[in-house]
N, C-alpha and C positions, 0 to 999 in steps of 0.2 A: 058656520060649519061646526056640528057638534064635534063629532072624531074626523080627525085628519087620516084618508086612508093614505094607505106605505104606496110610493110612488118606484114602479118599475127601474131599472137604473140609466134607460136612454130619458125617462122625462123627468128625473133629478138631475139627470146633467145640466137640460136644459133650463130647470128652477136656479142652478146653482150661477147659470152665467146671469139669469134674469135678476138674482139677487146679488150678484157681484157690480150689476151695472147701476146706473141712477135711473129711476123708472119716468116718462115709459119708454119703455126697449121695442126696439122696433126687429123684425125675423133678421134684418141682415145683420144686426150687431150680432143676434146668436149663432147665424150662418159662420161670420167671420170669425167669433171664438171658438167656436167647432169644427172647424179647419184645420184649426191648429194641431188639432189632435188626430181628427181623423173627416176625411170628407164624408157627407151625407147631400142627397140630394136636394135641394130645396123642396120637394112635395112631400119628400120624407121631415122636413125641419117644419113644416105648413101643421103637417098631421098630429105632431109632437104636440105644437105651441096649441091646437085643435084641442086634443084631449084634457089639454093640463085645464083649459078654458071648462070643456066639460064636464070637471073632475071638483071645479071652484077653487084652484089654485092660482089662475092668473085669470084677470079682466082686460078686453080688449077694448080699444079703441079705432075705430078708422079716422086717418087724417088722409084727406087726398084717397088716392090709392094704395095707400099705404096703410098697414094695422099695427099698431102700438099696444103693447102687454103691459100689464104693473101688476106683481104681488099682490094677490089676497087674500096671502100664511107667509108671514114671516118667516125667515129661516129657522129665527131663534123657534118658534112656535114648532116646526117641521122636526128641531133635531130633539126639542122636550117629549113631542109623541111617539118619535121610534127608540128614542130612550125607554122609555116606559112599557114600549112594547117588544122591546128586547130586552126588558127586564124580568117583563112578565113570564115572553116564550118562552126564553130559554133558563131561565134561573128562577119559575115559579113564583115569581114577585117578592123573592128573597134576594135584598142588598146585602146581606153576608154572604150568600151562596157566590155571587156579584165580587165582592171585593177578594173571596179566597180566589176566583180566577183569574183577576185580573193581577194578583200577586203571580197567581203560578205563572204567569204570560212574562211573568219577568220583569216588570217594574221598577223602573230606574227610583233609585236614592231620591234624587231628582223630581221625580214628579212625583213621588209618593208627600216628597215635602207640599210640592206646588198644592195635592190635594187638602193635605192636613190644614195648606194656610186658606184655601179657600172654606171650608169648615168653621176654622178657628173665625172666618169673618162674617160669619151665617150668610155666605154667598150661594151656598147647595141646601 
């Protein structure tokens, strides 16, 4: 997949339980994380895991009667391209424009450190 497109926020939730689990995840383990939060009906959770398959986010498998999902974009991969593209959108692909807001946002002591040390380790 060359560009990763930005996934709506009901089929990132669903990415995010499929990348929290060990793959492959099967609908009811996402059924049961999504509960938690709020119910949805299973043809609704069928449609989700449907599109993301669509989309070349998740690959399916059937075992039985049953169909098993696994990642095919990493999360890491997922949070690098909307990075980039909410770098682009909204601050013009300027990481100064970038870092003056994320100052104005108020930025703890604290993390302004945490960012300096991942810099200082050519981690970013």
């Amino acid at each position: 997949m060359d560009k990763i497109r930005r996934l709506p926020e009901s089929e990132l939730e669903v990415m995010q339980i499929v990348w929290d689990n060990t793959p492959p995840v099967s609908r009811a383990t996402v059924e049961k994380a999504l509960n938690r939060s709020h119910r949805l009906a299973p043809t609704t959770i069928l449609t989700l895991l449907t599109r993301l398959c669509d989309k070349g986010f998740l690959s399916i498998e059937k075992k039985g009667r049953a169909n098993y999902y696994t990642p095919r974009i990493s999360r890491r991969e997922y949070r690098a391209s909307e990075s980039r593209n909410i770098l682009d959108r909204l601050y013009g692909g300027s990481l100064a424009a970038f870092t003056a807001a994320l100052c104005d946002s108020g930025i703890s002591e604290e993390e302004l450190e945490q960012l300096h040390d991942l810099l200082e380790r050519n981690k970013l």
